[in-house]
C-alpha positions as a Markdown table, in Angstrom:
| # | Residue | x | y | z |
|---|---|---|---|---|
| 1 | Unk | 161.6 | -80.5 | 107.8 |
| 2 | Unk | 163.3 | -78.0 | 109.7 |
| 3 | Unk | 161.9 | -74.6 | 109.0 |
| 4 | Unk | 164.5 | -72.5 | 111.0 |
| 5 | Unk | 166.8 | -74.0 | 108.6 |
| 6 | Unk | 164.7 | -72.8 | 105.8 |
| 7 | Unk | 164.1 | -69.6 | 107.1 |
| 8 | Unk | 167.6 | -68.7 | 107.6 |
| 9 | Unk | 168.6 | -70.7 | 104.1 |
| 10 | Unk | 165.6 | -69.7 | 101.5 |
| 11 | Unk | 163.3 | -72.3 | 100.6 |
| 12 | Unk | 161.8 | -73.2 | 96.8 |
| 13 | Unk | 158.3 | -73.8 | 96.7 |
| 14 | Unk | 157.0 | -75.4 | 93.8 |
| 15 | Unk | 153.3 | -74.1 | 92.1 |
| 16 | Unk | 150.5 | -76.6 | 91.9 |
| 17 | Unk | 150.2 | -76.6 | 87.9 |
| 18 | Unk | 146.5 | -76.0 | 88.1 |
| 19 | Unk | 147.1 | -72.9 | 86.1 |
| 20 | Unk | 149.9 | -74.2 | 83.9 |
| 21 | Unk | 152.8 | -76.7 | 83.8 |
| 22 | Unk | 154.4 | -76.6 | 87.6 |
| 23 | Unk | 157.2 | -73.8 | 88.3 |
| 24 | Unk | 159.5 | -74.4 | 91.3 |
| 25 | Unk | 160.0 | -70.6 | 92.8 |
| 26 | Unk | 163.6 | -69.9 | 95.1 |
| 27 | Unk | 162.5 | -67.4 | 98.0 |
| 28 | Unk | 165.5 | -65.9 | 99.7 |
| 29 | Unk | 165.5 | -65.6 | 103.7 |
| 30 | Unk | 164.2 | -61.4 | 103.3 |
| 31 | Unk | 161.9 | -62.3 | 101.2 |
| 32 | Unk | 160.4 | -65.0 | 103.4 |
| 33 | Unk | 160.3 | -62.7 | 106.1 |
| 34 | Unk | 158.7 | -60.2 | 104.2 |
| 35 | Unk | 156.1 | -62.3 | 102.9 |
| 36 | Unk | 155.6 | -63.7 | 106.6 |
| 37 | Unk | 154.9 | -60.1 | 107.7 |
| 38 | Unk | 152.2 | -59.3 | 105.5 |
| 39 | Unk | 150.5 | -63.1 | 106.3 |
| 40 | Unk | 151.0 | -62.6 | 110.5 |
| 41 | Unk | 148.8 | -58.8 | 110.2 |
| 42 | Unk | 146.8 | -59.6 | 107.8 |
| 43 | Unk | 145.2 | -63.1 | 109.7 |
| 44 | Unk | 146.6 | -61.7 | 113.7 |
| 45 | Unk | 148.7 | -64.8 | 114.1 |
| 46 | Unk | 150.9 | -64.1 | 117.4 |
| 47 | Unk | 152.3 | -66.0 | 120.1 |
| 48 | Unk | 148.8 | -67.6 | 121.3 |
| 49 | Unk | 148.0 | -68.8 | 117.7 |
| 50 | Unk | 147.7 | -72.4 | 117.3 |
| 51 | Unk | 148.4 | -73.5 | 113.3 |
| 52 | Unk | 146.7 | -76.6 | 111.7 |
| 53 | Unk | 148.4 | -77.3 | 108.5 |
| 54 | Unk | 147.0 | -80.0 | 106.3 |
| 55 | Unk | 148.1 | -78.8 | 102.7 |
| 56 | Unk | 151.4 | -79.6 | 101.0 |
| 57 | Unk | 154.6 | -78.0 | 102.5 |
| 58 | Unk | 156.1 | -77.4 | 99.4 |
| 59 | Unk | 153.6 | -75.0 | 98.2 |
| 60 | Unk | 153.0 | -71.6 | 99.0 |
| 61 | Unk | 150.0 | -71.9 | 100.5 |
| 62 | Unk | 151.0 | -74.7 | 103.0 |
| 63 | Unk | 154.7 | -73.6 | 103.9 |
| 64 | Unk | 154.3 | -69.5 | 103.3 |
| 65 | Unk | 150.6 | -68.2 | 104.0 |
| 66 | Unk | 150.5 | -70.0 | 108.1 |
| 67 | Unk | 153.1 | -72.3 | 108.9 |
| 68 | Unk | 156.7 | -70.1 | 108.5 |
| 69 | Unk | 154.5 | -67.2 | 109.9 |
| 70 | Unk | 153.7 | -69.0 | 112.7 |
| 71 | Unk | 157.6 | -70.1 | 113.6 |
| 72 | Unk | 158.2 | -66.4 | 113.5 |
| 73 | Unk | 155.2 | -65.1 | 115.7 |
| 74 | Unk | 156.5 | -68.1 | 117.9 |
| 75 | Unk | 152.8 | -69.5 | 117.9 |
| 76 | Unk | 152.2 | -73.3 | 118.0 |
| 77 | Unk | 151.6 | -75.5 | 115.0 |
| 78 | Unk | 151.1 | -79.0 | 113.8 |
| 79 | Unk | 151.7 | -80.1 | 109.9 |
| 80 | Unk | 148.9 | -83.1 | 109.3 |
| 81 | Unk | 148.0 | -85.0 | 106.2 |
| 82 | Unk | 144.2 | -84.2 | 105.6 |
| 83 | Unk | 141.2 | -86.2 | 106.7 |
| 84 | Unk | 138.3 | -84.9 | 106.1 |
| 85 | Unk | 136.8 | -87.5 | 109.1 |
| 86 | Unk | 139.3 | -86.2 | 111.3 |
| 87 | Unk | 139.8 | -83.3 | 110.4 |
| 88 | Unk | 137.1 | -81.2 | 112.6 |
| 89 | Unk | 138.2 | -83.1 | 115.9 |
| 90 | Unk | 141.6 | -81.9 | 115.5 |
| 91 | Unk | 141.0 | -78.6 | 114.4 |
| 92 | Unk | 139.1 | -77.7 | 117.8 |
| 93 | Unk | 143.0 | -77.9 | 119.1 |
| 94 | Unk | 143.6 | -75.0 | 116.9 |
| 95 | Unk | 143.0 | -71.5 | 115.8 |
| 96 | Unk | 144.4 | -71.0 | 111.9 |
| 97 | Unk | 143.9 | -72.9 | 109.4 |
| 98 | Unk | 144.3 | -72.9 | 105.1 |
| 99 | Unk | 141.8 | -75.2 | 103.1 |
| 100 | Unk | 141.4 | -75.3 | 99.5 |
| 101 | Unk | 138.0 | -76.0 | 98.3 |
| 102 | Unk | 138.3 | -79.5 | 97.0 |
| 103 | Unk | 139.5 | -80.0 | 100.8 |
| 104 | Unk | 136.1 | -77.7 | 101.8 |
| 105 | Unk | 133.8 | -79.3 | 99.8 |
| 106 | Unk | 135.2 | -83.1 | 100.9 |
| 107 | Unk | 134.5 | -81.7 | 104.8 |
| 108 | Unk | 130.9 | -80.4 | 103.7 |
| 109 | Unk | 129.9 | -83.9 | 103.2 |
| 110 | Unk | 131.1 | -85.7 | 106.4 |
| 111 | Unk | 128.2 | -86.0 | 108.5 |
| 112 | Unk | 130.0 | -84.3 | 111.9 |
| 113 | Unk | 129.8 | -80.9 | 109.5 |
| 114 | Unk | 126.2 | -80.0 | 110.3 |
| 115 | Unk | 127.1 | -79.8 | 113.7 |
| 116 | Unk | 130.7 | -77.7 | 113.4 |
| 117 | Unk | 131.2 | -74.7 | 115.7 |
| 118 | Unk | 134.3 | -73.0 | 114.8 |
| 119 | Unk | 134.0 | -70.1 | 116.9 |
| 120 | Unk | 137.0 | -68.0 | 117.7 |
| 121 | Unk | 139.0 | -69.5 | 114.4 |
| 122 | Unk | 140.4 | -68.4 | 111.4 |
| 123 | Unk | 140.0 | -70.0 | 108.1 |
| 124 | Unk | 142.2 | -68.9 | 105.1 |
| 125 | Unk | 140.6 | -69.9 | 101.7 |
| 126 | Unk | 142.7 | -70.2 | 98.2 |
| 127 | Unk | 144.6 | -72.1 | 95.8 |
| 128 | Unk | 141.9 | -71.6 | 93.6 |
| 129 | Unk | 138.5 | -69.6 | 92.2 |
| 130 | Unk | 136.4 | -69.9 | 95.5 |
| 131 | Unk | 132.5 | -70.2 | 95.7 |
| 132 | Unk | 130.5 | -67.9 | 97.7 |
| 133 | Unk | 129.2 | -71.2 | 99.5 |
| 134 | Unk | 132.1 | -72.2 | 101.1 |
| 135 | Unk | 132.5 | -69.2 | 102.7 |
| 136 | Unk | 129.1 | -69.2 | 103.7 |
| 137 | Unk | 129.2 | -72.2 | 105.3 |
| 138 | Unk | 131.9 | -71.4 | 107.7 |
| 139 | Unk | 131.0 | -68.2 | 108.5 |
| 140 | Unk | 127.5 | -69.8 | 109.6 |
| 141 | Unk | 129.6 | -71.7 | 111.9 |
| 142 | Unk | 131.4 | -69.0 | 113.4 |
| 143 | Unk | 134.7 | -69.2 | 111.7 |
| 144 | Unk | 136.5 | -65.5 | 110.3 |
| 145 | Unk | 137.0 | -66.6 | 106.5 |
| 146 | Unk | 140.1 | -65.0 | 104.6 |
| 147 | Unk | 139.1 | -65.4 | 100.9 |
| 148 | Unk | 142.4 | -65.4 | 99.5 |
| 149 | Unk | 144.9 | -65.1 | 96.2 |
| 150 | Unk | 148.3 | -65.7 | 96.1 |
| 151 | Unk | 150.8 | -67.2 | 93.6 |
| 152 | Unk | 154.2 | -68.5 | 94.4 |
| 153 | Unk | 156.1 | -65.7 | 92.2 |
| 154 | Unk | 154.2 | -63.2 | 93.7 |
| 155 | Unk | 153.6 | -64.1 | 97.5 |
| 156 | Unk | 150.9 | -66.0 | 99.5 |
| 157 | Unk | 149.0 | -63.5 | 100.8 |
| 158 | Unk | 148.5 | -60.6 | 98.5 |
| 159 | Unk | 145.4 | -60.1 | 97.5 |
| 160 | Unk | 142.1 | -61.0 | 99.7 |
| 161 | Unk | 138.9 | -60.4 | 101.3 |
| 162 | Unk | 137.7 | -61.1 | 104.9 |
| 163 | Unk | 134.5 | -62.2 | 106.4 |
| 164 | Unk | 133.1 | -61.9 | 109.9 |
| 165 | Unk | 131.2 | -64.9 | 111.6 |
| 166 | Unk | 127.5 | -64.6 | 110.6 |
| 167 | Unk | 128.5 | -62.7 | 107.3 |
| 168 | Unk | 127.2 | -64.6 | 104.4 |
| 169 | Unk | 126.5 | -61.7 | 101.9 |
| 170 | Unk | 129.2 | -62.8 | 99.5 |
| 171 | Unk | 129.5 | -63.5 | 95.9 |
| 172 | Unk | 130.9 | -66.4 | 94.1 |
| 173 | Unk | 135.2 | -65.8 | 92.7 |
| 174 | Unk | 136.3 | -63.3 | 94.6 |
| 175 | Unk | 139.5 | -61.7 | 94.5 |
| 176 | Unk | 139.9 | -59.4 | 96.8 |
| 177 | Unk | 139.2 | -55.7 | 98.0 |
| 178 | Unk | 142.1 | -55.8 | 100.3 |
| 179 | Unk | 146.0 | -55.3 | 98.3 |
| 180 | Unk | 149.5 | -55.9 | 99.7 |
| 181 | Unk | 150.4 | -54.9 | 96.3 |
| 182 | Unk | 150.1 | -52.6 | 93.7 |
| 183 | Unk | 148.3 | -54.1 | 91.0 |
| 184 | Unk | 146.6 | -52.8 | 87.4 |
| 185 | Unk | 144.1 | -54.4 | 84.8 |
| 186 | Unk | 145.9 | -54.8 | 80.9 |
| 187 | Unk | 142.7 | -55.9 | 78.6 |
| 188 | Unk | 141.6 | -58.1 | 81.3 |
| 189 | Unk | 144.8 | -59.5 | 82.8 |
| 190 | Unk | 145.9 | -58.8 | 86.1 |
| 191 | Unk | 150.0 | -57.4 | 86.5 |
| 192 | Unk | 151.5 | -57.4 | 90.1 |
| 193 | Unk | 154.1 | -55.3 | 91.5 |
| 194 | Unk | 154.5 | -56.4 | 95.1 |
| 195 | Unk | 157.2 | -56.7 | 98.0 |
| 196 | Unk | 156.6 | -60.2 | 98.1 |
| 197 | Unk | 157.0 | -61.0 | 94.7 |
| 198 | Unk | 160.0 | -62.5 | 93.7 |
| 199 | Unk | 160.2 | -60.3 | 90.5 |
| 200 | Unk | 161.8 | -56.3 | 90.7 |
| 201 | Unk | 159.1 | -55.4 | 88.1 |
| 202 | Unk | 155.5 | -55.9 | 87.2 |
| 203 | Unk | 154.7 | -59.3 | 86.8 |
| 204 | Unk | 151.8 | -60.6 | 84.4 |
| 205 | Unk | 149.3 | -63.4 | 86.6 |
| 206 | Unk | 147.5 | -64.6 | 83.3 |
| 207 | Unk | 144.4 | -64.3 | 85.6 |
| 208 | Unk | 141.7 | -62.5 | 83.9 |
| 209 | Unk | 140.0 | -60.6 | 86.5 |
| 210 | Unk | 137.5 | -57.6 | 86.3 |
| 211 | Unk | 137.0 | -54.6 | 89.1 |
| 212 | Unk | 133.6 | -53.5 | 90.7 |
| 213 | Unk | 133.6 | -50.7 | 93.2 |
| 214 | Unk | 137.3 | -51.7 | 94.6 |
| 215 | Unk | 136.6 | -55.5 | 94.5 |
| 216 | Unk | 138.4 | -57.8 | 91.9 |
| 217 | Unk | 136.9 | -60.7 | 90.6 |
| 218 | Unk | 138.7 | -63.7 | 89.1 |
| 219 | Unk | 137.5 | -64.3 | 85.4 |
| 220 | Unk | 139.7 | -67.7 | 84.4 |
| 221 | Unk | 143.2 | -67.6 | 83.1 |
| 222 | Unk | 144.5 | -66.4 | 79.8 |
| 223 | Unk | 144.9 | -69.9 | 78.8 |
| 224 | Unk | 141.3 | -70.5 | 79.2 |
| 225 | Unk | 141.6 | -73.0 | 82.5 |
């Protein structure tokens, strides 16, 4: 895969179907540079940032949220199949990385976990609802923790919340309290309107969210998943 191509071409990433049947989404070469913008702030990926890609390339979350951003912040990167055995080894190499938490919980139960120091790296969470825990767990190792929701119509990093090593006052489903959008709440259901979405106008999520004190919390999906 050569992502300079795609960059310059536009690249269709496909949706994971957890929250419905799978929709296969065309992003033009602005909009991947737009979306890449908001992803290289909002996790500081620059030119000494080391990517360690293990999810699928032809989601959002794999191809949009690290990896593009890190061919335009010229940073490093390697695209791996997961193993949760070797996964920790390899990672030291690194200083991003994206897990969802079936691939979290899978590394929780390796034995080389207890003793995991990831100190000095970046962990983006997301693909779906995201328990307190799993944050917990890596920011008691030392890792920053991006608790994060995106959606391939909408963009990969657009709505989140981010943890500091040692923080582990969090609460389970999280949202986000920090918006690269502009976002409001119809009888429960959460509409977009964002520079990365791939819609002009506000776009219904079908997540059912609710807001406390400028946090959103995710609720289930309209279709009761």
């Amino acid at each position: 895969m050569n992502l300079n191509v795609l960059i310059r071409k536009g690249v269709t990433v496909t949706s994971s179907g957890t929250t419905g049947e799978p929709k296969h989404v065309y992003r033009s070469p602005k909009n991947i540079h737009t979306c890449a913008d908001v992803s290289i702030k909002r996790q500081n990926i620059n030119i000494s940032s080391s990517i360690y890609t293990v999810t699928r390339m032809t989601h959002a979350g794999g191809l949009l949220l690290q990896t593009i951003p890190a061919v335009i912040a010229k940073a490093s990167y390697e695209i791996d199949t997961f193993n949760a055995w070797t996964f920790l080894d390899k990672f030291k190499e690194h200083t991003h990385t994206f897990l969802p938490p079936k691939m979290v919980e899978a590394l929780i139960k390796t034995k080389a976990f207890k003793s995991a120091d990831f100190t000095g790296q970046f962990i983006a969470l997301g693909s779906d609802k995201i328990p307190a825990r799993h944050v917990n767990v890596l920011t008691e190792r030392g890792a920053t923790v991006l608790s994060n929701w995106g959606m391939s119509e909408i963009g990969p990093c657009t709505i989140n919340k981010l943890y500091q090593p040692g923080e582990t006052e969090t609460e389970d489903n999280v949202l986000g309290n920090h918006f690269d959008c502009h976002f409001k709440i119809i009888d429960g259901v959460l509409w977009v309107n964002s520079e990365q979405s791939v819609h002009d106008d506000w776009f219904c999520t079908d997540d059912r969210v609710r807001e406390s004190k400028g946090t959103l919390y995710y609720e289930g999906r309209t279709n009761g998943a």
